[in-house]
MARTIFI-563551 format. One record per residue (C-alpha): residue in one letter; residue number from 1; x, y, z. Coordinates in steps of 0.5 Angstrom, whole numbers. Example, Ala and Ser with C-alpha at 12.3 -4.5 7.8 and 13.67 -1.06 7.14 Angstrom:
PT  aa    i      X      Y      Z
PT   A    1     25     -9     16
PT   S    2     27     -2     14
This chain:
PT  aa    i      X      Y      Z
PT   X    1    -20    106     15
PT   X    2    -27    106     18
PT   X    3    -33    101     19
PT   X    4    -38    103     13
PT   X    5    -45    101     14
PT   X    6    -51    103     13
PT   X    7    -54    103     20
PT   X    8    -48    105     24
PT   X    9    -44    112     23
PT   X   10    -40    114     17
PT   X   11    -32    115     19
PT   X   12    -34    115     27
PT   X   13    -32    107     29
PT   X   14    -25    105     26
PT   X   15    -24     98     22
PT   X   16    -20     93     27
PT   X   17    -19     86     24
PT   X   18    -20     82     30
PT   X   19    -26     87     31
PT   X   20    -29     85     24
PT   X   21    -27     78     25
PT   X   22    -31     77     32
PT   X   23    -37     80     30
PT   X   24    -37     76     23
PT   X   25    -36     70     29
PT   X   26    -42     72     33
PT   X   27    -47     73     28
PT   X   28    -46     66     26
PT   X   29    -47     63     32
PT   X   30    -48     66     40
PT   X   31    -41     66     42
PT   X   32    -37     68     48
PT   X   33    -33     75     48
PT   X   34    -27     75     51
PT   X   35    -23     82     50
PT   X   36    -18     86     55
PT   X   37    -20     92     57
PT   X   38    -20     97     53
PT   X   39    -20     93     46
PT   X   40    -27     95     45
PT   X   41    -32     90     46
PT   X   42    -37     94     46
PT   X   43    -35     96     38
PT   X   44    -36     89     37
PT   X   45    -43     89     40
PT   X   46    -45     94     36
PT   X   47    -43     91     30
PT   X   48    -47     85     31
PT   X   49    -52     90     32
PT   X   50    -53     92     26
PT   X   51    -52     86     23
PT   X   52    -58     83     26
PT   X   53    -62     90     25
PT   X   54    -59     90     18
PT   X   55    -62     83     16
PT   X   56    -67     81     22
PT   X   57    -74     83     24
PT   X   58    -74     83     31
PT   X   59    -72     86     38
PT   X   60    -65     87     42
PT   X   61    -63     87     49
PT   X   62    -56     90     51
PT   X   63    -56     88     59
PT   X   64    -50     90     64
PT   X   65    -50     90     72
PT   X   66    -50     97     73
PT   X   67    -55    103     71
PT   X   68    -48    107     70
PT   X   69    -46    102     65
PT   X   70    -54    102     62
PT   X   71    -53    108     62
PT   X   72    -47    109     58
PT   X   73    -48    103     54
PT   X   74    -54    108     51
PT   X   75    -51    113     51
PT   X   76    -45    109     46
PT   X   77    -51    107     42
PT   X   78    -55    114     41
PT   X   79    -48    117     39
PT   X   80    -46    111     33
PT   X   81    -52    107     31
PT   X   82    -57    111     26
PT   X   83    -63    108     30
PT   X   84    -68    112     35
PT   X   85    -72    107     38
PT   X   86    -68    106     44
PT   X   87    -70    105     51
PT   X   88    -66    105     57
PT   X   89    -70    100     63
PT   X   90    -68    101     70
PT   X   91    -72    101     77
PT   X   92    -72    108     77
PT   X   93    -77    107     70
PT   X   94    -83    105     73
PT   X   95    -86     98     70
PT   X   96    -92    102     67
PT   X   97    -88    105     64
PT   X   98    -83    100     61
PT   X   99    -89     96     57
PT   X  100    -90    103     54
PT   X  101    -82    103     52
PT   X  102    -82     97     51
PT   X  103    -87     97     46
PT   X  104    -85    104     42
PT   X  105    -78    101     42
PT   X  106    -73     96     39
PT   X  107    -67     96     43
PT   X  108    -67     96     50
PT   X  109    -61     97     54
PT   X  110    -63     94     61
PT   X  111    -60     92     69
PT   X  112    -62     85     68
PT   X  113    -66     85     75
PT   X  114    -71     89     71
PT   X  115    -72     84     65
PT   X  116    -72     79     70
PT   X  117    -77     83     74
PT   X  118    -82     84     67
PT   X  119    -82     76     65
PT   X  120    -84     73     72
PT   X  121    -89     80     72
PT   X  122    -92     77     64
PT   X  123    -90     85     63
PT   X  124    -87     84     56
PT   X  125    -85     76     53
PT   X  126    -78     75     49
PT   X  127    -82     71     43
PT   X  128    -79     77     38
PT   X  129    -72     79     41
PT   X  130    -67     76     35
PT   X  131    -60     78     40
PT   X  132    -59     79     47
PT   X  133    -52     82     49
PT   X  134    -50     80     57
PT   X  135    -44     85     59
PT   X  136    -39     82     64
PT   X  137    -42     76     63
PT   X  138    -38     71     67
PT   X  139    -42     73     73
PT   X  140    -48     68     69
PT   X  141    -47     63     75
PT   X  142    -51     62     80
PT   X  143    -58     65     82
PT   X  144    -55     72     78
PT   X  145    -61     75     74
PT   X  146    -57     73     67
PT   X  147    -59     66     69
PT   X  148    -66     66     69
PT   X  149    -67     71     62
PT   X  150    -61     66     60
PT   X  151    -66     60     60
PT   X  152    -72     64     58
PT   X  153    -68     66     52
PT   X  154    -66     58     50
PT   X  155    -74     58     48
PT   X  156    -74     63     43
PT   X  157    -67     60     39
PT   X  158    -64     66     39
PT   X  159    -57     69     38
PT   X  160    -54     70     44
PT   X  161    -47     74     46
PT   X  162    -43     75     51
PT   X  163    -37     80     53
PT   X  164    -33     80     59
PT   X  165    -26     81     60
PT   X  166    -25     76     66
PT   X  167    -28     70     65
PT   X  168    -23     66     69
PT   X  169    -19     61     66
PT   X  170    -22     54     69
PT   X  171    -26     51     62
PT   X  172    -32     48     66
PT   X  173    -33     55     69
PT   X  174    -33     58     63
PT   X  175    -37     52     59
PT   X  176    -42     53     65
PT   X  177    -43     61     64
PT   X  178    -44     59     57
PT   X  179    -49     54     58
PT   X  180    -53     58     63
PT   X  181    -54     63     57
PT   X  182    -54     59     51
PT   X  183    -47     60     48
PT   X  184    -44     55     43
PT   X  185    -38     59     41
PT   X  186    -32     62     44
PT   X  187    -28     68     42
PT   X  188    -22     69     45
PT   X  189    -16     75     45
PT   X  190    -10     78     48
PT   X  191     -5     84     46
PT   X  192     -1     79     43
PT   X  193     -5     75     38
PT   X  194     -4     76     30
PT   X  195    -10     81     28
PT   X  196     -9     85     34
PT   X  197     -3     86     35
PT   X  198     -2     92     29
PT   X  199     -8     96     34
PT   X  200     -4     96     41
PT   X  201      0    102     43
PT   X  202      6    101     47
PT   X  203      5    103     55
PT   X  204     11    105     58
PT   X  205     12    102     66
PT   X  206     17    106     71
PT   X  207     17    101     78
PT   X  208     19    107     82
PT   X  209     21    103     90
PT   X  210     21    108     96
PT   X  211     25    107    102
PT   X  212     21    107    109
PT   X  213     23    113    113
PT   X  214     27    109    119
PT   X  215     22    112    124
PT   X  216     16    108    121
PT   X  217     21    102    120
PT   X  218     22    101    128
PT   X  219     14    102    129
PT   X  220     14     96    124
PT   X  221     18     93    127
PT   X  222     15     93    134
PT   X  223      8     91    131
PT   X  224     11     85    129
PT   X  225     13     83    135
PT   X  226      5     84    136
PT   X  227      3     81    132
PT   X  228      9     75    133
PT   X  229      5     74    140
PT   X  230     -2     73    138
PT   X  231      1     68    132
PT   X  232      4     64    138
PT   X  233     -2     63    142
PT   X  234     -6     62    135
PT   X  235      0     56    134
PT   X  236     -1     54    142
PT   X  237     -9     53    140
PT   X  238     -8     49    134
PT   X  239     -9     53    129
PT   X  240     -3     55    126
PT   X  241      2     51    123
PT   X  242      9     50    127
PT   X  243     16     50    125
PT   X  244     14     55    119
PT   X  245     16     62    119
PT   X  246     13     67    115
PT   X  247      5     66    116
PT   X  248      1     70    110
PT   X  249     -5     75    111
PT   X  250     -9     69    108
PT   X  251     -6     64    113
PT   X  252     -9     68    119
PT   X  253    -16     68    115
PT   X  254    -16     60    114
PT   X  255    -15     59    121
PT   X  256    -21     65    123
PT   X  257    -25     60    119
PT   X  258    -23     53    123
PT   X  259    -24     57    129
PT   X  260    -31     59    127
PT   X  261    -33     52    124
PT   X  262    -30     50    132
PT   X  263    -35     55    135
PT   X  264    -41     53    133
PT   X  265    -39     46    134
PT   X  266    -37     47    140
PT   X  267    -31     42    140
PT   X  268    -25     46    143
PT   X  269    -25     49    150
PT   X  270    -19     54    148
PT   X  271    -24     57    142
PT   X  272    -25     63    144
PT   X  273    -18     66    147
PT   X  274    -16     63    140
PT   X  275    -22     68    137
PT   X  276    -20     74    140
PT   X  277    -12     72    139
PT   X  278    -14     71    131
PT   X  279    -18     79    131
PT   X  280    -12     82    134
PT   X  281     -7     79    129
PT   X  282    -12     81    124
PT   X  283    -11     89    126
PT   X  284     -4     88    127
PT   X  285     -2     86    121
PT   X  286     -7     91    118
PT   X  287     -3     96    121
PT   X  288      2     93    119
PT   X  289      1     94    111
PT   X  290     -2    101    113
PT   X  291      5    102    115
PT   X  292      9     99    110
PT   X  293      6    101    103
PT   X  294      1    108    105
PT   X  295      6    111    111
PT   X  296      4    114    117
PT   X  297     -2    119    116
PT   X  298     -6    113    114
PT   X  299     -3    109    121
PT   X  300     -4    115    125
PT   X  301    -12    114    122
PT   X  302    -12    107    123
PT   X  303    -10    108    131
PT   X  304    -14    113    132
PT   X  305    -21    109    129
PT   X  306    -19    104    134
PT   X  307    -19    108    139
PT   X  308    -26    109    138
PT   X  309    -28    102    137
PT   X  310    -25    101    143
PT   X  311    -30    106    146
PT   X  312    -37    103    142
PT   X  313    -41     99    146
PT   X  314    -41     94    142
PT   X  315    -33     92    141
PT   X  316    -30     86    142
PT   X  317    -25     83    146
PT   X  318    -20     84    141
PT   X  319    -22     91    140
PT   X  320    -22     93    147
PT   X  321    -15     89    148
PT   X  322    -11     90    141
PT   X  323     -9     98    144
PT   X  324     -7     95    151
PT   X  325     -2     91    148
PT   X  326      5     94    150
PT   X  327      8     94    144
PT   X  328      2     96    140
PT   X  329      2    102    145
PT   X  330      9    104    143
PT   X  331      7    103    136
PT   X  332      2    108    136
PT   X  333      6    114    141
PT   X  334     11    114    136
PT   X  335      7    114    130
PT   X  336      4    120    133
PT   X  337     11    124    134
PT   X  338     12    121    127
PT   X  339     11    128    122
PT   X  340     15    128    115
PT   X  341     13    127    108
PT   X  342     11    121    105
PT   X  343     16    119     99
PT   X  344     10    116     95
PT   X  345      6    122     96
PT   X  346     13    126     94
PT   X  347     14    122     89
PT   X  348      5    122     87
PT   X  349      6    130     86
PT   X  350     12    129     83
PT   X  351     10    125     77
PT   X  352      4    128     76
PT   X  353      6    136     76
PT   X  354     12    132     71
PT   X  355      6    130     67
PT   X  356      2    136     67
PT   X  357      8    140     64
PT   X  358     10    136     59
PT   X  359      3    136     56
PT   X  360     -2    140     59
PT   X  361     -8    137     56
PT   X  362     -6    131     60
PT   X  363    -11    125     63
PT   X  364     -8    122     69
PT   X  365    -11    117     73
PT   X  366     -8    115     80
PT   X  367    -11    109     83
PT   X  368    -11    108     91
PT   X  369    -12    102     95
PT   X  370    -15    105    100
PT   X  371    -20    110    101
PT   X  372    -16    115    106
PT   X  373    -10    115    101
PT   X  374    -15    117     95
PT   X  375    -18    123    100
PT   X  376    -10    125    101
PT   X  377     -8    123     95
PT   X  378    -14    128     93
PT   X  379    -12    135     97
PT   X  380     -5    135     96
PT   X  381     -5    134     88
PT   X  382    -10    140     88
PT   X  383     -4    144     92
PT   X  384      0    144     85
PT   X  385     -2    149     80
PT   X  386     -5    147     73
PT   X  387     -8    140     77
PT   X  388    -15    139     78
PT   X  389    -16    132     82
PT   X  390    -23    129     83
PT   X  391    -24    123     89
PT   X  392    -28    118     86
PT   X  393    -30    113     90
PT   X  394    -36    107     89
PT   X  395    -43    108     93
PT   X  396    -42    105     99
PT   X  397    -41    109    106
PT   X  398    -37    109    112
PT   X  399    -37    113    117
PT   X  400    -37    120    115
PT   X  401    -34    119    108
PT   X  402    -40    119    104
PT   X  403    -39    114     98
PT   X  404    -42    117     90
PT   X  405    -48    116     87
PT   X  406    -49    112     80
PT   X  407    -51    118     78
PT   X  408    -45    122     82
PT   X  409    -40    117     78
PT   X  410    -43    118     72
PT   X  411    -43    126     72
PT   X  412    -36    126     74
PT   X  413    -33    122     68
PT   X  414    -36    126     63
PT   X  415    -33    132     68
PT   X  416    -26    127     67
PT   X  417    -28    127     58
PT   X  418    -28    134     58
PT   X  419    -23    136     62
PT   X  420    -26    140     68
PT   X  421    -21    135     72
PT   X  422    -15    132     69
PT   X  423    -14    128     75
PT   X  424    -17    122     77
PT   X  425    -16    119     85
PT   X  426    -20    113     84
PT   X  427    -20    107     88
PT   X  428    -22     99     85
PT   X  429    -28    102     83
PT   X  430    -25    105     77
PT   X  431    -21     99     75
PT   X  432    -27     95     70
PT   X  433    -34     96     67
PT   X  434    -35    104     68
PT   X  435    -33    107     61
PT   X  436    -27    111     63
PT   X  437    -24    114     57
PT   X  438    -17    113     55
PT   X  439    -12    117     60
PT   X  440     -4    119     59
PT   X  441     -2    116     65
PT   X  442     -4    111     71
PT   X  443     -1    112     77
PT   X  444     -1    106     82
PT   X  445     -1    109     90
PT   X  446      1    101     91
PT   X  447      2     96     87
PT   X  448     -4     90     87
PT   X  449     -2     82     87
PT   X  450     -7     80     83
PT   X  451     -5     80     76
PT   X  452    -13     82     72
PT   X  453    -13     88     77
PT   X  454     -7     90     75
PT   X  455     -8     89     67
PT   X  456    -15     93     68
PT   X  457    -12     98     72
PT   X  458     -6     98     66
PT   X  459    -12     97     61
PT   X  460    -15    105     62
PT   X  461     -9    108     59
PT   X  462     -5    106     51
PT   X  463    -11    106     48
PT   X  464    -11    111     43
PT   X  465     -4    112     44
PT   X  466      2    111     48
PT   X  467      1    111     54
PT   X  468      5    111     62
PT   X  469      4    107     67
PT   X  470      8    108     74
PT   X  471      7    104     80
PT   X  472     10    105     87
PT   X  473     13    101     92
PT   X  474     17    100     98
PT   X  475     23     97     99
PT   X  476     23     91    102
PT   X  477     16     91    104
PT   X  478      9     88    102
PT   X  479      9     92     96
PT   X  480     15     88     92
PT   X  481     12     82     94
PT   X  482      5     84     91
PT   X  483      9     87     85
PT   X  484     13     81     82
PT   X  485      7     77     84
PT   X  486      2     80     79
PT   X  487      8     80     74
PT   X  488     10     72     75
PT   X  489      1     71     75
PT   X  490      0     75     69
PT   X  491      7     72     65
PT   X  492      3     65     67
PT   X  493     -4     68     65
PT   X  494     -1     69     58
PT   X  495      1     62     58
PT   X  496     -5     59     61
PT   X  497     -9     62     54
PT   X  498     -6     58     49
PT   X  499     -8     53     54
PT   X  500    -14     54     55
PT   X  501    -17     55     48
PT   X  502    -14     48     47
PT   X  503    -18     45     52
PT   X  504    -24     49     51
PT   X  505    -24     46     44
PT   X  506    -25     39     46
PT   X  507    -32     42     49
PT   X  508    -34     48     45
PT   X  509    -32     52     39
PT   X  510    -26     57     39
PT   X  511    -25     62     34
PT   X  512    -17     62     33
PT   X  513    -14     70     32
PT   X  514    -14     72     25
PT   X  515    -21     69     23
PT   X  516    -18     63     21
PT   X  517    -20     57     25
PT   X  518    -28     59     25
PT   X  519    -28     57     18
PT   X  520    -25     51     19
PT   X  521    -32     49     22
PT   X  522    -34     49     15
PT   X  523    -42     50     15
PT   X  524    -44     56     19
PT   X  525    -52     57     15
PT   X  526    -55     54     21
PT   X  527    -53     59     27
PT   X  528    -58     57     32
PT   X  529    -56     50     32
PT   X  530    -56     47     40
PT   X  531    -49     46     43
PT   X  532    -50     38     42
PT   X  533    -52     39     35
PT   X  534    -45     44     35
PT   X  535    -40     39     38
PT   X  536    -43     33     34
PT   X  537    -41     36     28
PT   X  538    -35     39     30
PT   X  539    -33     32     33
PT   X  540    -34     29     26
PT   X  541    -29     35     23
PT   X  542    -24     33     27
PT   X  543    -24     25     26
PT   X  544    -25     27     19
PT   X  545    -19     32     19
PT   X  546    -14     26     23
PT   X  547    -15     21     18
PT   X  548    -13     25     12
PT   X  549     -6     27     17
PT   X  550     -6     20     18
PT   X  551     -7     21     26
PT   X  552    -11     16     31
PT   X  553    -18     18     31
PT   X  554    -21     20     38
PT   X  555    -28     19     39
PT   X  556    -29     20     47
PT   X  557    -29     27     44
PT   X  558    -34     33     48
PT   X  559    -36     28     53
């Protein structure tokens, strides 16, 4: 079944209840979106657009962080809204120009600097704009541009909405980004809920575990030994904790920041040795990752850029030092005698020339977490006969490795779409906000410990039909720990979002899945009531419901 509206698209967007029951929510009241990759928030914006346009005079703002996701967005809007009179503002559109747009125009799709920029300058005035949609609206916090417009906007009383698929799951945070956009409604969903579950399709998940070649194992086990030595003096320093024998990434970081507080307070007399003792930890042990989860190419790549840091004018103790360090020194002779394919490369190619095979017309995305990784990655996939792999990188550049323009990024998508590539080596740039259409497969180089990386790299496949997911992993290595981490955090995720709505309910209103709790609110003729003005009538709701159950009231609700 498909959406029938008279200013949207015949038989082009399908009609998903939880879709439906969310746009009806937010056009009652500005609320607060909250979808998973890959389930559509931007449907639901363009719903609620055509809502608006349909029974309200006046202007539409749609903001996103990047000029690819405004872009994008446009593109989405020209292609399934039956209206012309949509203008794209950037800093590349000069401002004479954009008050031209603006006033030939009544749907704007903008970088929120740009309307910032237009407000403070008078160029245009908000007085007649009836919605404004933020993209990726938790980054509403701070002196983030969505703040500002978020506060200009509260005056004219209109609609406001939200879309993100990360909001965080401490309530006063989200309570502060809605307050700082003047949201007074929160809608909330996951693949599980009861009007979205008929939609998800299954994702298969192969945890593929590769063994370290006994090679690379001793140059580990020789920069262990390494990074013990600089951990000692850290621990003689005061900086690290005695008697505890596994010290973490994120142990050495926090005693970095001690000894950095030290520094400029001046208290300790060993501070410095202890700062040049915390750098050389910090290289060894990433040399150490590089070892056990991307194999000996990419260490190799990694000595060798020491080296010239050791070389530079400017390198620290720590630079000049960490080679010299006897067992760094072994380490990296016997690395360079090391020369034997990578078994998560072998296993790389593998999959995807599986995948290529069985399905010619395949998508596939294969996510690296480091930059080396996804250039190799790139070289040996275009080896094999019918795969044809594109790096994708984000924009910044280092060293001789060139990132990609906005512009570069989008083009390549659209090459991805129509199928000049069939293969995506992408690192964390692809994992949310760019449109990337659904792929067959995502292949993780690496699994990554965080649980919302891992569902949104997850999310790029499945959407319109079953899809795959494989992630690689050595055996007894960082990567197992990373791999059950994001597991045990997303099984906890899933059990904080009951918790979560809950708590939220006491300050804000909360749609419940299926449509069925907004209802429950009962009047929604006045959907531009203050947030204080919401919370007094729904505190009414609520005592009004417990003594019909013969409950104990609560009045300190929403305080």
């Amino acid at each position: 079944m498909f959406i029938e509206h008279p200013l949207l698209k015949a038989n082009a967007i399908e009609s998903r209840a939880y879709q439906v029951n969310i746009a009806k929510s937010c056009l009652a009241r500005s609320t607060l979106v909250v979808l998973p990759t890959g389930m559509g928030k931007t449907i639901v914006a363009l719903e609620v657009m055509a809502g608006v346009l349909k029974d309200r005079d006046g202007r539409i703002l749609f903001l996103a962080p990047t000029k690819p996701l405004v872009e994008q967005h446009a593109a989405t809007l020209r292609d399934l809204l039956l209206r012309e009179d949509i203008a794209i503002f950037t800093g590349e559109v000069k401002p004479a120009d954009r008050i031209d747009l603006w006033k030939e125009n009544k749907i704007i799709t903008s970088t929120p600097q740009v309307i910032k920029n237009d407000l403070e300058a008078g160029r245009i005035t908000l007085d007649d704009v009836r919605l404004i949609i933020f993209d990726e609206t938790h980054r509403a916090v701070g002196d983030y541009a969505y703040v500002f417009i978020g506060e200009e906007y509260k005056k004219q009383d209109g609609l406001a909405m939200g879309i993100t698929a990360s909001p965080g799951s401490d309530p006063k945070k989200i309570l502060e980004v809605c307050e700082n956009v003047g949201i007074s409604n929160v809608e909330i969903r996951a693949e599980y809920d009861p009007d979205v579950v008929n939609y998800v399709h299954d994702i298969s998940l192969d945890w593929i575990r590769v063994d370290v070649p006994e090679e690379l194992r001793s140059v580990i086990e020789l920069l262990k030994k390494a990074r013990d030595g600089q951990i000692k003096q850290l621990r003689k320093c005061g900086y690290l904790r005695t008697g505890r024998p596994m010290v973490t990434t994120k142990d050495l970081l926090n005693a970095g920041k001690k000894i950095q507080a030290d520094l400029r307070t001046g208290k300790r007399f060993q501070t410095y040795h202890a700062s040049t003792a915390q750098a050389m930890a910090m290289k060894i042990n990433h040399a150490i990752e590089l070892a056990e989860t991307q194999g000996a190419d990419s260490l190799r790549s990694y000595f060798d850029r020491l080296r010239q840091e050791e070389k530079s004018k400017t390198a620290s103790k720590a630079s000049k030092r960490v080679l010299k360090i006897p067992e760094v020194e072994k380490a990296s002779r016997a690395c360079s005698k090391i020369h034997l394919d990578e078994p998560k490369m072998m296993k790389v190619l593998d999959t995807v020339r599986n995948q290529i095979k069985g399905k010619e017309d395949s998508r596939i995305i294969v996510f690296t977490h480091y930059r080396d990784t996804s250039e190799t990655v790139t070289k040996r996939l275009s080896t094999l006969e019918e795969v044809r792999p594109v790096r994708f990188v984000g924009q910044a550049t280092r060293g001789s490795d060139k990132g990609l323009s906005q512009k570069e990024q989008v083009e390549m998508i659209e090459d991805f779409k129509r199928g000049k590539y069939n293969v995506l080596v992408a690192t964390s740039v692809a994992e949310e906000g760019l449109d990337i259409p659904s792929t067959d497969m995502v292949v993780f180089y690496e699994p990554v410990p965080s649980e919302i990386r891992t569902i949104q790299r997850r999310g790029r496949t499945g959407r319109k039909m079953p899809g795959k997911v494989v992630i690689l992993g050595s055996k007894a290595t960082r990567d197992e720990a990373y791999f059950y981490s994001a597991q045990r955090k997303e099984r906890k995720m899933h059990r904080e979002l009951e918790k979560l709505r809950q708590e939220l309910k006491q300050m804000i209103f909360v749609g419940e899945p299926g449509g069925k709790g907004f209802e429950q609110i009962g009047d929604i003729d006045k959907p531009y009531e203050p947030l204080g003005e919401l919370l007094a009538k729904e505190r009414e709701h609520r005592r009004v419901v417990s003594k019909k159950k013969g409950q104990t009231t609560f009045d300190d609700f929403g305080e």
